[in-house]
C-alpha positions as CSV (number, residue, x, y, z in Angstrom):
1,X,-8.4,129.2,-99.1
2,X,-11.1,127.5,-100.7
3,X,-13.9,130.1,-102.9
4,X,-17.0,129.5,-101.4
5,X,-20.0,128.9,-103.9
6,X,-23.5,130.7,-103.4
7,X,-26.0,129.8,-105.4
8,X,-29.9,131.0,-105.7
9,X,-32.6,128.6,-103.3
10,X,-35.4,127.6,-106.0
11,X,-38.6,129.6,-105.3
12,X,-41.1,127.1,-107.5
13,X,-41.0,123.6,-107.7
14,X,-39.4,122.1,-111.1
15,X,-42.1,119.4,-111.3
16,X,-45.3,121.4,-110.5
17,X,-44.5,125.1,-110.7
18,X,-45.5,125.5,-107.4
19,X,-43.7,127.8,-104.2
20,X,-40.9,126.1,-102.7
21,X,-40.2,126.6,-98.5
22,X,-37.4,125.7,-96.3
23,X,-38.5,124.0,-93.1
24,X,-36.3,123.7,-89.8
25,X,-34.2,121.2,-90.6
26,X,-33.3,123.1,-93.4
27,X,-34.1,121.3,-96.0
28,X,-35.9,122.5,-99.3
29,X,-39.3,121.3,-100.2
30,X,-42.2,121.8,-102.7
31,X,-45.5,123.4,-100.6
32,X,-48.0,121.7,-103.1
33,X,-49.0,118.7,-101.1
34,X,-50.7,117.7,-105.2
35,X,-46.9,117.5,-106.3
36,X,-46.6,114.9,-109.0
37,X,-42.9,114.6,-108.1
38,X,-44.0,114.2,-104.4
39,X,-46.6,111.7,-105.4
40,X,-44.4,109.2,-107.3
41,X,-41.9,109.6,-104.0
42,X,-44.4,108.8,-101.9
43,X,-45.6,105.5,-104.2
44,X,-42.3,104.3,-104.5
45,X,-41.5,104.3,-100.5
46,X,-44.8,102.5,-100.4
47,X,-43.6,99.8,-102.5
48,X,-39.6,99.8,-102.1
49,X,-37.6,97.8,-99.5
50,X,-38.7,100.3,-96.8
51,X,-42.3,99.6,-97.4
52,X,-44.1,96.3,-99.0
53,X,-41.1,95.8,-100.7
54,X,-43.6,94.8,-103.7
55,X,-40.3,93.2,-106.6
56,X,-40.4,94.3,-109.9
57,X,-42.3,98.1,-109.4
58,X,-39.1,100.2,-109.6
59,X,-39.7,103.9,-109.7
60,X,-39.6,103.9,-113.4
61,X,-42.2,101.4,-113.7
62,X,-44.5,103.6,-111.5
63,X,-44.1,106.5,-113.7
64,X,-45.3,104.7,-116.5
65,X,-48.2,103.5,-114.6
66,X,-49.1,106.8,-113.1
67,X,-49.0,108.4,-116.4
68,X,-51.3,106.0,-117.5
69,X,-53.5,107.0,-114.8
70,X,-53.7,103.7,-112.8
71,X,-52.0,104.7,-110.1
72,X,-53.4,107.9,-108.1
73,X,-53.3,106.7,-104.8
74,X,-51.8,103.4,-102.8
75,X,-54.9,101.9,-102.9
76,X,-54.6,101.7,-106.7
77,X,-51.4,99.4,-106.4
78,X,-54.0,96.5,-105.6
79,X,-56.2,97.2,-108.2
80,X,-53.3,96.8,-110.8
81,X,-55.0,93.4,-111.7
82,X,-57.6,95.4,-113.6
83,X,-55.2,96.9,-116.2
84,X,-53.7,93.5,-116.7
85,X,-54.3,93.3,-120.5
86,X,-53.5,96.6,-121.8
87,X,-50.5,96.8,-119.2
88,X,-48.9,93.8,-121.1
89,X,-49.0,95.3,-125.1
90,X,-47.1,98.5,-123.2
91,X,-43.9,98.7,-124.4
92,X,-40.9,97.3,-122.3
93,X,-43.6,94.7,-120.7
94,X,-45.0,91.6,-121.6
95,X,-46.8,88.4,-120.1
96,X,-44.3,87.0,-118.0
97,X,-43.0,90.5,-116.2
98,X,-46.5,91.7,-115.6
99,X,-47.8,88.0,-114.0
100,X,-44.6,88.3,-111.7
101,X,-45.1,91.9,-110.6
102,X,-48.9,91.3,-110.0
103,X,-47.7,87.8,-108.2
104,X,-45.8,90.2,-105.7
105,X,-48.4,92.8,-105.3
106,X,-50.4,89.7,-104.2
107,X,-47.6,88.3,-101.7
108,X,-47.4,92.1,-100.2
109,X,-50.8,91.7,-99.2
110,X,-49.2,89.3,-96.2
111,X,-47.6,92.0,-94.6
112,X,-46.5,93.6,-90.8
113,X,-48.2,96.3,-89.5
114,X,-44.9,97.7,-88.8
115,X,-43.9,97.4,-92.4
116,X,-47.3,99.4,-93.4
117,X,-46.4,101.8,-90.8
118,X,-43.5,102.7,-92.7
119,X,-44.5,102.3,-95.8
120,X,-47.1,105.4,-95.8
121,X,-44.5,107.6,-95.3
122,X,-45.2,109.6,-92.1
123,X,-42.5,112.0,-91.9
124,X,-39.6,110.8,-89.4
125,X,-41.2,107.4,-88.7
126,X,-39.4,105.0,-90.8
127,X,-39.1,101.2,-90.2
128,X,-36.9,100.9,-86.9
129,X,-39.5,103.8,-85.5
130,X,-42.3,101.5,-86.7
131,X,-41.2,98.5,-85.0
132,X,-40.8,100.2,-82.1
133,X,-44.2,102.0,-81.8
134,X,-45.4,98.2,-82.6
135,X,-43.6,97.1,-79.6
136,X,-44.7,99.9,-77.9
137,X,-48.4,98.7,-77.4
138,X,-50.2,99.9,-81.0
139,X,-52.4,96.9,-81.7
140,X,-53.5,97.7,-84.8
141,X,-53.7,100.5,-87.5
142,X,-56.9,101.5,-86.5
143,X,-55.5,101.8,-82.8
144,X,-52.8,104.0,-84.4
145,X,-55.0,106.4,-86.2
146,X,-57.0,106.9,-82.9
147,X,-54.1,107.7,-81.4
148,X,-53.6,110.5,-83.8
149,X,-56.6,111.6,-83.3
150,X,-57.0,111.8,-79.5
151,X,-53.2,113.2,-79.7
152,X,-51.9,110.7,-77.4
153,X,-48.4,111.5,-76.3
154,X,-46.0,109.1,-78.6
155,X,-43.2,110.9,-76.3
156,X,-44.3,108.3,-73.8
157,X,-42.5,105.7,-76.1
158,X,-38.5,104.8,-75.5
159,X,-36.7,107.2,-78.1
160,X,-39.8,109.1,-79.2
161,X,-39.2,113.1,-78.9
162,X,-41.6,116.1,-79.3
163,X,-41.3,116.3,-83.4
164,X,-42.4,112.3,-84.0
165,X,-45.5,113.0,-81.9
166,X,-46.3,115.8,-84.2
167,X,-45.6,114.2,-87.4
168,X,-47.6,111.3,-86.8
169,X,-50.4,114.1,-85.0
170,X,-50.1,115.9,-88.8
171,X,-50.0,113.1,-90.6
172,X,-53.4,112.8,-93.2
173,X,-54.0,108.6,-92.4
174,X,-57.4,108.8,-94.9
175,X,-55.3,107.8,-98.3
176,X,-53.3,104.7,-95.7
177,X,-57.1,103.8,-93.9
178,X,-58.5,102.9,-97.9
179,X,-55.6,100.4,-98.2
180,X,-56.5,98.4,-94.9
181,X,-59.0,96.0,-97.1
182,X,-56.6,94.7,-99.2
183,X,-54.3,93.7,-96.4
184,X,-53.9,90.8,-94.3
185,X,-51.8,91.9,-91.5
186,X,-49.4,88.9,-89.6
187,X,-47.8,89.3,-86.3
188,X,-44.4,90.5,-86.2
189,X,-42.8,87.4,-85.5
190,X,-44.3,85.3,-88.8
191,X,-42.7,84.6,-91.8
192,X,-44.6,84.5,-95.3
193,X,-44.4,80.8,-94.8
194,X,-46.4,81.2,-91.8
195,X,-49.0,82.5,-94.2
196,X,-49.1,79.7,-96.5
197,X,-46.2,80.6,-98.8
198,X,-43.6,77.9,-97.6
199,X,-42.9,76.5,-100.7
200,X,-39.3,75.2,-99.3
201,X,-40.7,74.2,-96.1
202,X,-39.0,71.1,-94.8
203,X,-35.6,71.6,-97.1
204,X,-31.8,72.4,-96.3
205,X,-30.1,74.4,-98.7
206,X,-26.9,75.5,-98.6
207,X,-25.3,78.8,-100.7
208,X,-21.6,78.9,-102.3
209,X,-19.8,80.9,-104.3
210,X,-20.6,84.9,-106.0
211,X,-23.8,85.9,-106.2
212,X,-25.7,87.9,-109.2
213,X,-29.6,88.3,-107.9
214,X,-29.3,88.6,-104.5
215,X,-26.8,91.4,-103.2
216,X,-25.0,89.2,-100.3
217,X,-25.1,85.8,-98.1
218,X,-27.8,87.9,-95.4
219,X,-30.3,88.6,-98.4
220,X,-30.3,84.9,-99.8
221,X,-30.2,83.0,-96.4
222,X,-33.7,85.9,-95.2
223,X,-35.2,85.0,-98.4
224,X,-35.1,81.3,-98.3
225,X,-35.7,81.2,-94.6
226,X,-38.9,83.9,-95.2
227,X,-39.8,81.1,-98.0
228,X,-39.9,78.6,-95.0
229,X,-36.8,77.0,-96.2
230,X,-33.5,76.2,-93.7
231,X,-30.0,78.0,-94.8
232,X,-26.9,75.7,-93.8
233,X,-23.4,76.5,-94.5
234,X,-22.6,72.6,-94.8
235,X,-22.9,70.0,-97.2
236,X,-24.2,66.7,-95.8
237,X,-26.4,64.0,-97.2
238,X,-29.4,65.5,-95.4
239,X,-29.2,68.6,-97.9
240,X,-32.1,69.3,-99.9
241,X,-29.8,71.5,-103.0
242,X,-26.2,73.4,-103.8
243,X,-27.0,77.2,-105.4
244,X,-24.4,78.1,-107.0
245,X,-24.1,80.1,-110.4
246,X,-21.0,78.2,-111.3
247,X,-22.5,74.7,-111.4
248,X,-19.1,72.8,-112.9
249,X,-16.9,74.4,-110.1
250,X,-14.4,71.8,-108.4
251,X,-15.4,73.6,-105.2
252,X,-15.5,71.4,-102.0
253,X,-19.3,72.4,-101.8
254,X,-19.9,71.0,-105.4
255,X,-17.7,68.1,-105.0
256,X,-19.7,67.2,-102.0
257,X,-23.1,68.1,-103.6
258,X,-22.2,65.5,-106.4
259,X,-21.3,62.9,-104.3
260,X,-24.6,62.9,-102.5
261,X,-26.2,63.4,-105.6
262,X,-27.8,66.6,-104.2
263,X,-29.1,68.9,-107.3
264,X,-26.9,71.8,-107.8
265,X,-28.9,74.7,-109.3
266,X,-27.9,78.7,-110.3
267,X,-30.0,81.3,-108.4
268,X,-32.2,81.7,-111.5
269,X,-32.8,77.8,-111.9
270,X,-33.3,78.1,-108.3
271,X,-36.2,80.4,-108.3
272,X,-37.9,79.0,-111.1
273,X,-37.6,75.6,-109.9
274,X,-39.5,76.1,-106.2
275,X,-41.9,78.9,-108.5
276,X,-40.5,81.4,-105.7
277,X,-41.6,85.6,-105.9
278,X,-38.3,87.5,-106.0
């Protein structure tokens, strides 16, 4: 038989000091809604892969930048730009990683307003729940904080239960409403080349061999269609370029590539050559 292991629930928060509570899902949480832990969490979601997906602000970046007191709110990711020459003699930074992260704050800008949705953190409402209050009839983020306001029965929506309706009822929008200037919201169905960002409009490129940069086949072929580029999986004289990291492979793909004297570039080269945001 196995010894069970019992161990103390925290009263006060580690970050802030704070009382700690157990809501009822059971999970443990810091009451100070000031929380500098909860704050960088927040920031983070706002700018990971489940948000803007803004590249190149990981969560230790953001802690740097909030300790420097640049960051106190989302609205402050936008005004970045301001802090552009002292943020580049901080250690671990420079020119080149700065321009690029600003470069991608400025691409996030061309967003979804299901990706916004999600990316203020409303508590159960993540991106699939997003989309589908989107495609439920919310026109706009305006439309959605009236909503709140009037406490208009989400429940109504396919898969939305009692606690949803609350959490977006509860749900403080004034920090999200001071972000809605700097955004240029797209429908749904457009891609940032839509928006003026197809820098491999009109070109067929084709993907072989193991990747480094991008985690799998899906996440290359998104990002070069998103870049207004087509992903084939064939080699034909109509192809515009060959990635692949191993550019003297005897491959079939690079074989091909060379005999139709299609350029052959790694994923960096790649990037850098079409000046693409990753």
């Amino acid at each position: 038989m196995m010894n069970k292991i019992y161990f103390e629930i925290p009263k006060v928060c580690p970050i802030c000091g704070q009382p700690t509570a157990v809501n009822e899902s059971e999970q443990l949480y810091c009451t100070n809604p000031d929380c500098e832990g909860k704050f960088l969490n927040k920031i983070d979601h706002f700018c990971g892969k489940k948000g803007l997906d803004i590249k190149g602000l990981s969560k230790a970046t953001l802690n740097k930048l909030i300790d420097k007191g640049w960051i106190n709110s989302f609205r402050d990711i936008f005004l970045l730009k301001e802090h552009a020459a002292d943020w580049k003699q901080l250690p671990g930074f420079g020119t080149k990683s700065v321009e690029k992260i600003l470069s991608a704050i400025e691409a996030a800008r061309h967003t979804t307003l299901a990706a916004f949705i999600s990316a203020i953190g409303i508590p159960l409402i993540g991106r699939t729940v997003a989309e589908d209050i989107v495609k439920n009839g919310i026109t706009s983020f305006e439309d959605l904080v009236n909503k709140s306001k009037e406490h208009f029965n989400f429940s109504t929506f396919n898969g939305f239960g009692p606690e949803k309706t609350a959490a977006i009822w509860a749900y403080d929008f004034s920090a999200a409403e001071e972000v809605i200037v700097f955004l240029d919201f797209c429908s749904e169905k457009k891609s940032v080349a839509q928006l003026g960002e197809s820098k491999l409009a009109g070109l067929s490129i084709c993907v072989t061999g193991s990747l480094t940069k991008f985690k799998n086949r899906e996440e290359i072929k998104e990002f070069i269609e998103r870049n207004g580029g087509r992903f084939v999986t064939t080699i034909s004289a109509k192809t515009s370029c060959l990635i692949n990291n191993n550019i003297n492979s005897s491959s079939s793909k690079n074989v091909s590539a060379k005999k139709y004297g299609i350029p052959i570039f790694t994923e960096e080269q790649f990037i850098s050559n079409y000046s693409l945001i990753f």
